[in-house]
C-alpha positions in Angstrom: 51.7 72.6 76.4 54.5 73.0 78.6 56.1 75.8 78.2 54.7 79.6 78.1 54.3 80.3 73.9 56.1 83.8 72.2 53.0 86.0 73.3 52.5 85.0 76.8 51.6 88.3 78.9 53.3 87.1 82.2 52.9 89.5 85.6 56.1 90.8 87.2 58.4 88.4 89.6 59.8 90.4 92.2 63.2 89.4 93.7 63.6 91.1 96.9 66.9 92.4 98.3 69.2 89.9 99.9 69.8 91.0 104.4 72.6 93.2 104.6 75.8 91.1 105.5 73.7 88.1 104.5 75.3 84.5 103.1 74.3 83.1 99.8 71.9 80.9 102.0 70.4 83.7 104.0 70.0 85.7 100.8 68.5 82.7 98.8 65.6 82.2 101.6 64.7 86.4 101.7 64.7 86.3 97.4 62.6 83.1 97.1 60.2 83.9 99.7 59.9 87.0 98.3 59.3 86.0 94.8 56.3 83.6 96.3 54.9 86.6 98.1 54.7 88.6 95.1 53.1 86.1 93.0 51.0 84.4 95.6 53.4 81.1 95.3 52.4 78.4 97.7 55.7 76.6 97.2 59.0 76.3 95.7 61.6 74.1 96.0 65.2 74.6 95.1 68.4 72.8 94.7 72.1 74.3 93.9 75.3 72.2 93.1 78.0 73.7 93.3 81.4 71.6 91.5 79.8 68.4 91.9 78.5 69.4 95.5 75.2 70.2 96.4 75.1 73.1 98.4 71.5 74.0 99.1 68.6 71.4 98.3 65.3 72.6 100.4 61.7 73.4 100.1 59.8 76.2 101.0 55.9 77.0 101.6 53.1 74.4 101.1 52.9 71.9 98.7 49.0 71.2 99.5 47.7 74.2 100.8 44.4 72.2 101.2 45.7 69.7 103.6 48.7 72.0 104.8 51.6 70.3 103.5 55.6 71.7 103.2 56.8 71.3 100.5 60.3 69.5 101.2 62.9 67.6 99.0 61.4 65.1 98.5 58.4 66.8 97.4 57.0 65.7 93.6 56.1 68.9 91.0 55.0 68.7 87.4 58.2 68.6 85.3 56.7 71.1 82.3 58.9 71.2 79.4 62.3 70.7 81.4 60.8 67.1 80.8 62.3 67.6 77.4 65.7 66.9 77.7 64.3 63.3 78.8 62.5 62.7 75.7 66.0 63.7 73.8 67.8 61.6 76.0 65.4 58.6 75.0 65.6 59.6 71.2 69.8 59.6 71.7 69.2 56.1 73.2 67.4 54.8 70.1 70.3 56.3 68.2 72.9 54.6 69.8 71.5 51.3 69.8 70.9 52.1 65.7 66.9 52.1 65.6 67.1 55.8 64.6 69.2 58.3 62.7 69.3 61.6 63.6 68.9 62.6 60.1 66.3 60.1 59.1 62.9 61.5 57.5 60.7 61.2 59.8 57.9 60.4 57.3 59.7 56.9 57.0 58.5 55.9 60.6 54.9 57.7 59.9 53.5 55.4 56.7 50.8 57.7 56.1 52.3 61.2 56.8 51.4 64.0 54.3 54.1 64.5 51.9 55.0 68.1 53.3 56.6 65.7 56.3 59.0 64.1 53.8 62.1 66.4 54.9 61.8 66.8 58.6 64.1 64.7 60.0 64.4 63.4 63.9 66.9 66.2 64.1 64.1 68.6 63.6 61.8 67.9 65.9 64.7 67.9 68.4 65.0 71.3 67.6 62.1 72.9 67.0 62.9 73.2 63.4 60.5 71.3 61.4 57.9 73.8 60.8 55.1 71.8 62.8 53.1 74.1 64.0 52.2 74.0 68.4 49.1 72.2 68.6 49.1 74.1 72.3 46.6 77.0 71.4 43.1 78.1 72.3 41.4 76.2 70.0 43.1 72.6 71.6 40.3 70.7 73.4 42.5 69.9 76.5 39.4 68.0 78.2 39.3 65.2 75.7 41.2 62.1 75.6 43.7 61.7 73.2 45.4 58.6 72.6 48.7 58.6 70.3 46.8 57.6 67.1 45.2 60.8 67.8 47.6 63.0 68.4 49.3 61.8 65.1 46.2 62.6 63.4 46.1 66.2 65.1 49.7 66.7 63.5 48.9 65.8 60.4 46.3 67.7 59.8 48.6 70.9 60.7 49.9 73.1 58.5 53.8 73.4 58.4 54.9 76.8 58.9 58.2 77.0 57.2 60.3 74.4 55.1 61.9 72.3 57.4 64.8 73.5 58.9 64.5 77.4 57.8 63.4 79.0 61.3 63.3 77.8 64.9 59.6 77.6 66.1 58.5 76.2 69.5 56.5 73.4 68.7 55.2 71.1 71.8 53.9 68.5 68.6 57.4 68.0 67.7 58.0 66.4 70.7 54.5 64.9 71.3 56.1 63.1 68.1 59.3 62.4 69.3 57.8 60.4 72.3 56.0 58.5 70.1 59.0 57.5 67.7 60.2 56.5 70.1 57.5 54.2 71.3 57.7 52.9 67.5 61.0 51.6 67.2 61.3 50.4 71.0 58.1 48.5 71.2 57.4 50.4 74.6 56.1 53.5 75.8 58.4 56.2 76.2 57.9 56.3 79.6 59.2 52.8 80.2 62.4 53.4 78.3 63.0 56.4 80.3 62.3 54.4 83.6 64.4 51.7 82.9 67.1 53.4 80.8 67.1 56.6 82.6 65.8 57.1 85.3 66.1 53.5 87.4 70.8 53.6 86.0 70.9 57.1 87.6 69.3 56.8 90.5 66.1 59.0 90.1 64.2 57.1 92.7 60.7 59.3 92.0 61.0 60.1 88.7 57.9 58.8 86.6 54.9 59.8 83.6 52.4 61.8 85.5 49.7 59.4 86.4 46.0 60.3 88.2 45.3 57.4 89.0 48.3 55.8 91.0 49.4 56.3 94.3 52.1 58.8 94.2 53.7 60.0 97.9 54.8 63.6 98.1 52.6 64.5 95.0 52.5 68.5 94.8 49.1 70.3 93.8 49.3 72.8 91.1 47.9 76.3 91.2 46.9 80.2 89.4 45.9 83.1 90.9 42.6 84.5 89.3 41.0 87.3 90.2 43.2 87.4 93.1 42.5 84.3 94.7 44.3 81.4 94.7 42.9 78.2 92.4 43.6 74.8 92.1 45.2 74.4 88.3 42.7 73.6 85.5 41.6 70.5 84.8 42.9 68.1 81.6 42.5 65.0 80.4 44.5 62.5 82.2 46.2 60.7 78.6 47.4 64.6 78.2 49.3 64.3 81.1 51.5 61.2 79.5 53.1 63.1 77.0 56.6 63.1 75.6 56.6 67.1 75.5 56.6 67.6 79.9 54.7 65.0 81.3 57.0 64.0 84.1 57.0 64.3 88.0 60.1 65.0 89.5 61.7 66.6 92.5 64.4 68.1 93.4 66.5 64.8 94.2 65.8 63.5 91.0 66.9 66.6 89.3 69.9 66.7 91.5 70.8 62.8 89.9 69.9 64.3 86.4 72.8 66.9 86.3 75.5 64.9 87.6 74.8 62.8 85.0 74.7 65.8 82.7 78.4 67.0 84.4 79.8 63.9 84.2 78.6 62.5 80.8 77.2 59.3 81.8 74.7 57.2 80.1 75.2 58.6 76.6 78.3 58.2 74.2 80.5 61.6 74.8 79.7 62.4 70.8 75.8 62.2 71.5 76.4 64.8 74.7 78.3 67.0 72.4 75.0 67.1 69.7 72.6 67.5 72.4 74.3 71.0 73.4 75.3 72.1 70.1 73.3 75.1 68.9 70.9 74.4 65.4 72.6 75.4 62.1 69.4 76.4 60.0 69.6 76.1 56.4 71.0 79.7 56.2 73.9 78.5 57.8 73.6 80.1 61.0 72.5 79.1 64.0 70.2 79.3 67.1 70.3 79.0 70.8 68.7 75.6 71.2 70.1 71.9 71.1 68.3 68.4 72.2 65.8 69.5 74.9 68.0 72.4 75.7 68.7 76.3 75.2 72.6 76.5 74.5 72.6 80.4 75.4 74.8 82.9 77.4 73.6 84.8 80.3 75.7 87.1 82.6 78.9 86.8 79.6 78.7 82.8 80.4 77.4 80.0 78.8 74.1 78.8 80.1 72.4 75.3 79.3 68.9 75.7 80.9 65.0 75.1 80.5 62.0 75.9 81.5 58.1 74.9 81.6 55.0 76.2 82.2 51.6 73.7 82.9 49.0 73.3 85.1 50.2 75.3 87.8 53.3 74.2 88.0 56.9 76.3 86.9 59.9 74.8 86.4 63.7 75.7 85.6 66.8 73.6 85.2 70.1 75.8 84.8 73.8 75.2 84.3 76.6 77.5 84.0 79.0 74.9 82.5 82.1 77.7 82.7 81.3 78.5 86.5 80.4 74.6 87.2 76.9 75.7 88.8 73.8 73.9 88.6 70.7 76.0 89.9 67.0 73.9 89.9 63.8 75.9 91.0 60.4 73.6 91.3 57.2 75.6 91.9 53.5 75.0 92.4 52.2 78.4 91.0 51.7 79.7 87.3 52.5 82.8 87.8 56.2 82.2 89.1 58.9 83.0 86.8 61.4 79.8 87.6 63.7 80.6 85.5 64.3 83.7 86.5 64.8 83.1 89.9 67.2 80.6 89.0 69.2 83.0 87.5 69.1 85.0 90.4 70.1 82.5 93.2 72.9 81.7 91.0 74.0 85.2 91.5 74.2 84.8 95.3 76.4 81.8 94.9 78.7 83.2 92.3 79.0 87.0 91.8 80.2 86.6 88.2 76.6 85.5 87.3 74.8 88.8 88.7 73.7 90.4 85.5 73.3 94.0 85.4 70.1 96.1 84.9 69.7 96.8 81.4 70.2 99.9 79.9 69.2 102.0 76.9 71.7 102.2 74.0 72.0 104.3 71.1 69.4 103.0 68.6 71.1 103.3 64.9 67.5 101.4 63.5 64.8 104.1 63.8 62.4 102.5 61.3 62.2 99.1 63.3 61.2 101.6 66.5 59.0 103.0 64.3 57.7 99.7 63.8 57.3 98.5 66.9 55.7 101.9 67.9 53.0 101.4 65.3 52.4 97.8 66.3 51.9 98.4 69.9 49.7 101.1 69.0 47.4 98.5 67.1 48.0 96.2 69.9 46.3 98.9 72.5 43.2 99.8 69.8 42.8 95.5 69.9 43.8 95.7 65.7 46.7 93.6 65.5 46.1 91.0 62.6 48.3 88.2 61.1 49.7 90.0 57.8 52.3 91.9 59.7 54.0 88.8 61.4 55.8 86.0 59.7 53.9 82.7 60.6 51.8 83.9 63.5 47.6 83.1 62.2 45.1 85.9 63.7 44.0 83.0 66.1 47.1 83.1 68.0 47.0 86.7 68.4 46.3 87.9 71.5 44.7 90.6 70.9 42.2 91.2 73.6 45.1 90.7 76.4 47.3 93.3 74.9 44.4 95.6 74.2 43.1 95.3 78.0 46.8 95.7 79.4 47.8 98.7 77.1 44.6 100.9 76.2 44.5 101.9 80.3 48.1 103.1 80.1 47.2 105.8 77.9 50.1 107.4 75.6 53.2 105.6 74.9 55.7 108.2 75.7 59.2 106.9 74.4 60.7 103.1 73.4 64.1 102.5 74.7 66.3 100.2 73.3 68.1 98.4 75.8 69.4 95.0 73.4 69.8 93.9 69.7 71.4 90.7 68.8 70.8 88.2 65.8 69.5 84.4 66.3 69.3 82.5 63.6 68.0 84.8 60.8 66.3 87.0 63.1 67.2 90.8 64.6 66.3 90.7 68.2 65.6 93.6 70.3 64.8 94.5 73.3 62.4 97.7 74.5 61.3 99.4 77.6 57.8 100.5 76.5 57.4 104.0 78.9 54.5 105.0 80.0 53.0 108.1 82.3 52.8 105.5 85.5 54.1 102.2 83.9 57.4 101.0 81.8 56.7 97.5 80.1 59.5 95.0 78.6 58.8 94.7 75.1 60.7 92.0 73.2 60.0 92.1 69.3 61.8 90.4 66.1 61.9 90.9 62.9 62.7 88.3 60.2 64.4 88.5 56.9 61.5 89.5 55.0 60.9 92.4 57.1 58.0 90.5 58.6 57.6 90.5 62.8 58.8 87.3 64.4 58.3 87.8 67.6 56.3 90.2 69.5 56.2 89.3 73.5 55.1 92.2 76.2 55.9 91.6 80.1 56.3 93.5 83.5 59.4 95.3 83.4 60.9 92.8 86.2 59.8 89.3 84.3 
């Protein structure tokens, strides 16, 4: 829920070519309409701050193509999984006004937990360590209610998939959880502490939980592309939609009063700011890209705090480029719409030093893990990919009919080039160009310390 999961097959977001001679704003307009061309987009909105300054907050398209409404800055979208960095806010809160430690088991505020939850700590589930499994996959029954006790329930009766603490894993449950703690120790719904410790301090006039049923002006619709045409998002059950793990309208404004809170450390003690962007340390001793509700990760040479999410029809992307002091937000109404992306790319237009070259291939001094890979997208294209090879991946969560309906039409792989390698956490990172006769695919595949696969994620070249 949320956010798009490791094997997500997501279309290419094309970024058009800013007018010759053009300004940042100029160029901005021509890239985002072209990105919602490409992907069918009814709207975006966007927001840059540049120094403490907003420079460019504005909507684009239709934010209700059924009764023909912009989209404007006031406009509401579906938060997705940027809606995290709330829910760690809230849990900082608690552990400030000493209700929660950081390192506290969280099997001491769940009575009847199983006694695999013992070691996960709050700190875990902040950052996606604890070895709870997603409970987003196909087999979730989004159409049903599900109440907290339920959702508890649902957790415990999953699985972990590492000791606590060993591997980073993206797990929507942990924060499912995290909302609830927090709900636990406050005596109020998550939601209420963020609205009257967050939300109502810093000015977010329209941030709220999603709700159905009230009144809420400026509400965007959410939408996919199937089959070509354009679709209202799928329906779920409303008590989904409430959430700790993304279940928060918001707009541009609101995000706009969210990062100067972020710049200027308000709200939180300056020790809890520092924790929320420090990367995990994993029992190894080494660390990974991810704090409280946010990647801590480099793009373009520079540090980058950003996220994203991905739900019901809705894409969203919060970054910030602490060295450059740039803040890029990007709210859409489309699934297919790579946000984050794009704010990577109108950040470009406002500071040249965050234009990040193409890719290209290197010398690759690990033949065997091309070899690897090679052989795994060849099961992949035959539809035979099955659990044993990866390290915690079950043959349910396999996409194996995607992969084998993108691939098998390709025909031959010619040649893998290697165009990245890099460690996080315990894990060897790569990344491919899968070439083709009349295609190239972006293949990005890990492999873990036992030699098992990690990660194995295919998308358009340009995604």
């Amino acid at each position: 829920m949320r956010f798009a999961r490791t094997f997500a097959v997501a279309a290419a977001m094309l970024v058009g070519a800013a007018p010759a001679g053009a300004g940042p704003h100029e160029a901005v307009d021509a890239i985002v309409q072209t990105a919602m061309k490409a992907k069918q987009a009814p709207g975006v909105a966007i927001a840059v701050v540049s120094k403490g300054t907003v420079v460019a907050a504005k909507g684009f398209g239709l934010a209700n193509v059924e009764h023909n409404a912009k989209v404007r800055q006031n406009t509401v979208f579906q938060s997705a999984s940027v809606g995290k960095q709330f829910t760690a806010a809230a849990v900082m809160l608690m552990v400030e006004d000493g209700k929660l430690g950081l390192d506290d088991s969280i099997a001491a505020h769940f009575d009847d937990a199983p006694k695999s939850w013992a070691p996960i700590t709050v700190r875990h589930l902040l950052t996606h360590t604890s070895g709870i499994p997603d409970y987003t996959d196909d087999d979730f029954d989004y159409r049903r209610a599900h109440g907290e006790d339920d959702l508890v329930k649902m957790a415990y009766g999953l699985k972990l998939l590492f000791a606590p603490g060993a591997r980073w894993s993206y797990s929507n449950t942990g924060y499912v959880l995290l909302g609830i703690l927090v709900h636990k120790v406050s005596g109020e719904f998550y939601g209420d502490v963020l609205k009257a410790r967050v939300f109502a301090p810093l000015g977010m006039k329209t941030a709220r939980v999603i709700s159905e049923a009230d009144i809420v002006p400026h509400r965007a619709a959410g939408y996919r592309t199937v089959g070509g045409a354009l679709k209202n998002q799928e329906w779920v059950a409303p008590e989904l939609n409430t959430t700790a793990d993304g279940a928060l309208y918001l707009t541009v404004l609101d995000l706009i009063a969210w990062d100067r809170a972020v710049r200027t450390k308000a709200l939180l003690k300056a020790e809890s700011w520092a924790q929320i962007f420090a990367p995990v340390k994993l029992n190894s001793g080494k660390t990974y890209p991810y704090g409280f509700g946010w990647f801590v990760d480099e793009f373009a040479g520079a540090p980058k705090h950003s996220h994203t999410g991905s739900w019901q029809g809705f894409r969203s992307a919060i970054a910030r480029y602490p060295r450059n002091d740039l803040t890029v937000i990007v709210l859409a109404n489309h699934a297919g719409l790579n946000a984050g992306k794009l704010a990577d790319v109108i950040a470009g237009q406002f500071d040249p030093i965050l234009i990040e070259p193409a890719p290209k291939p290197i010398t690759d001094r690990e033949p065997t893990v091309t070899e690897k890979l090679r052989d795994l997208i060849g099961h992949a294209a035959e539809g035979t990919l099955t659990a044993k090879s990866f390290t915690w991946i079950s043959d349910g969560d396999l996409p194996t009919e995607r992969y084998a309906k993108l691939l098998k039409p390709l025909g031959a792989l010619k040649r893998l080039d290697l165009l990245k390698r890099r460690e996080m956490g315990d894990d060897r990172v790569y990344l491919y160009d899968a070439v083709y006769a009349d295609k190239t695919l972006r293949v990005r595949f890990a492999v873990a310390p036992d030699s098992r696969i990690s990660t194995f994620a295919i998308t358009e070249k340009d995604d």
